[in-house]
C-alpha positions in Angstrom: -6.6 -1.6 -14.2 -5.1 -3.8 -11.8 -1.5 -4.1 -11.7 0.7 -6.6 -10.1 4.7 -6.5 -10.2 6.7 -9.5 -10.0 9.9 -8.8 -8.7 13.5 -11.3 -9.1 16.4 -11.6 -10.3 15.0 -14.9 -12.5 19.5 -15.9 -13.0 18.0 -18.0 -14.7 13.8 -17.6 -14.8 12.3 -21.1 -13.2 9.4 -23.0 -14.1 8.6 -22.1 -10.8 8.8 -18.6 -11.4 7.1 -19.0 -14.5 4.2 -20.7 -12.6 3.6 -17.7 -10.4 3.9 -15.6 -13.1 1.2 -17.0 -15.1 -1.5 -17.5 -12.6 -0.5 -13.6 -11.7 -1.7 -13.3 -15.4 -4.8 -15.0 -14.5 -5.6 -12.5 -11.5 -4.7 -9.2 -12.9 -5.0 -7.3 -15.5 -1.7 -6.6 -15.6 1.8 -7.9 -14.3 5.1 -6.4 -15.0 8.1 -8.9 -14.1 10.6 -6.6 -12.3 14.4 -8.1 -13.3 16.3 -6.9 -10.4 19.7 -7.0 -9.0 20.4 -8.6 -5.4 23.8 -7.4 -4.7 24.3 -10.6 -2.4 24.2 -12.6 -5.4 27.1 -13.8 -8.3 25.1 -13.8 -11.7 25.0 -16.1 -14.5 23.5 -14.0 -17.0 23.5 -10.3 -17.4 20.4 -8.0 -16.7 19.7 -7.3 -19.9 20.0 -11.1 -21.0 17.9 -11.7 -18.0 15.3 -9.4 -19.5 15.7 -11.3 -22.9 15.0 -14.7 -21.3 12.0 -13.7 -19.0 10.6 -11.7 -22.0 11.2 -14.8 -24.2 9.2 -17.0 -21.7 6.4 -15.2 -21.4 5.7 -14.3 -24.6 2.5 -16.3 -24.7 1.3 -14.5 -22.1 -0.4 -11.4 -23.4 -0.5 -9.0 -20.6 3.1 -9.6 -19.3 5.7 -6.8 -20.0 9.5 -7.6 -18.5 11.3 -4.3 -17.9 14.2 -3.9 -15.6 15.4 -1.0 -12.8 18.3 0.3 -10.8 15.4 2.1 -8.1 14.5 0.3 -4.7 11.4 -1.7 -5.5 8.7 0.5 -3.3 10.4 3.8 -5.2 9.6 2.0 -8.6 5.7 1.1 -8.0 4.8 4.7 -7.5 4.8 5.0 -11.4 1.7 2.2 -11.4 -1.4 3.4 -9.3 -2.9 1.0 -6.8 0.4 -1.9 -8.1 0.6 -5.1 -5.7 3.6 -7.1 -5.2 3.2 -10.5 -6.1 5.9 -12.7 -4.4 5.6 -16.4 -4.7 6.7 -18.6 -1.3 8.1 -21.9 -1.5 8.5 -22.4 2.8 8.1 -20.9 5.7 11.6 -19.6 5.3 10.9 -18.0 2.3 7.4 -16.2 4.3 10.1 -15.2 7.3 12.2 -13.3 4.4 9.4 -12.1 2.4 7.3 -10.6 5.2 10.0 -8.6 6.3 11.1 -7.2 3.0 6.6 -7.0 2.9 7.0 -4.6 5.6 9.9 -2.6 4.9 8.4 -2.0 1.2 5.5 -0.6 3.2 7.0 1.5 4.6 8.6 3.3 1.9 5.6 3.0 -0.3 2.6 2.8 2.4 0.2 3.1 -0.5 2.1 -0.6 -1.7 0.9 -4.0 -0.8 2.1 -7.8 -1.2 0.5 -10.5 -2.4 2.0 -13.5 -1.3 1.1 -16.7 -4.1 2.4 -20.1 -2.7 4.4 -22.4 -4.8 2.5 -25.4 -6.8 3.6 -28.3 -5.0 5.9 -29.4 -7.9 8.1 -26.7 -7.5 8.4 -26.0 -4.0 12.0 -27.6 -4.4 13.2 -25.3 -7.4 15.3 -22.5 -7.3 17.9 -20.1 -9.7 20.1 -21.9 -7.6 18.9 -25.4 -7.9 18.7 -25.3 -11.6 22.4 -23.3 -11.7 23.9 -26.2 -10.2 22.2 -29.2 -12.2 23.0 -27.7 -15.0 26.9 -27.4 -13.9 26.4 -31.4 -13.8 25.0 -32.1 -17.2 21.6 -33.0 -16.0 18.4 -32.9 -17.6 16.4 -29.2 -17.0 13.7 -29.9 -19.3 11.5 -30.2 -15.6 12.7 -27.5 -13.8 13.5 -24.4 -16.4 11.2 -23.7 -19.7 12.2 -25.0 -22.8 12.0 -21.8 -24.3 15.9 -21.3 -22.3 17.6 -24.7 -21.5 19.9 -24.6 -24.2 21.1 -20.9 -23.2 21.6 -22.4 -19.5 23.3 -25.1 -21.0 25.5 -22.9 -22.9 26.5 -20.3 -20.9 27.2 -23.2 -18.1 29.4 -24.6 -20.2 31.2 -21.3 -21.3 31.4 -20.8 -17.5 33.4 -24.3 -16.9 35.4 -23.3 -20.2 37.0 -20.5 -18.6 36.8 -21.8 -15.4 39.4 -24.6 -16.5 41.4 -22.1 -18.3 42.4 -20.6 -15.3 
């Protein structure tokens, strides 16, 4: 059984992301979407309601599991015999990051490789990031996040302003 494992810290999970992940689904037998924590980053939503919303989005897709971990990614993939990373690129700036973090993953795990999947052309503009800050402006997500978790972006952005203005 073929494995792939889809690492990110989906805060929140894109239609991007979702794209990559499905056509994983296509290509393995199995993929297992990796919430992680990037200590660079400020999060919206919590790991485990990061897990909730990935898990909620792909439901539909039978051979997806969503699971979460505090180990280095490489340390992590031991536990699935012959895994392969499955990173989706957007640019050449994201292939400069990615190869690098490719080749220090291989290190650690030499038995671990990366699969790099670029972006469909629709997307290759989205980002956490992108959608974070269109939703702090009340616009419309329904192309850029699934449906299955605009209204808890919505939400928690405007809980965010709430207490932002409170203070």
């Amino acid at each position: 059984m073929t494995t792939a494992l889809i690492p990110g810290s989906f805060d929140p999970i894109t239609l991007g992301h979702f794209n990559i992940i499905r056509r994983a689904a296509q290509i393995f037998d199995r993929v297992v979407v990796c919430v992680m924590k990037n200590s660079a980053k400020n999060y919206m939503f919590s790991i485990p309601e990061r897990v909730e919303l990935v898990t909620r989005v792909t439901g539909r897709l039978g051979n997806v599991e969503v699971v979460t971990t505090d180990m280095l990614l490489a340390e992590y993939a031991k536990q699935y015999e012959g895994a392969v990373i499955v990173k989706g690129l957007r640019a050449v700036s994201d292939f400069d990051y990615e190869f690098q973090i490719a080749l220090i993953n291989k290190k650690m795990n030499p038995d671990l490789d990366t699969l790099f999947l670029t972006a469909s052309e629709k997307y290759t503009f989205l980002s956490s990031t992108v959608v974070k800050e269109m939703a702090a402006y009340g616009a419309d997500l329904s192309e850029f996040a699934p449906r299955e978790i605009i209204d808890d972006i919505i939400r928690r952005t405007n809980e965010n302003n709430r207490r932002l203005a409170q203070k």
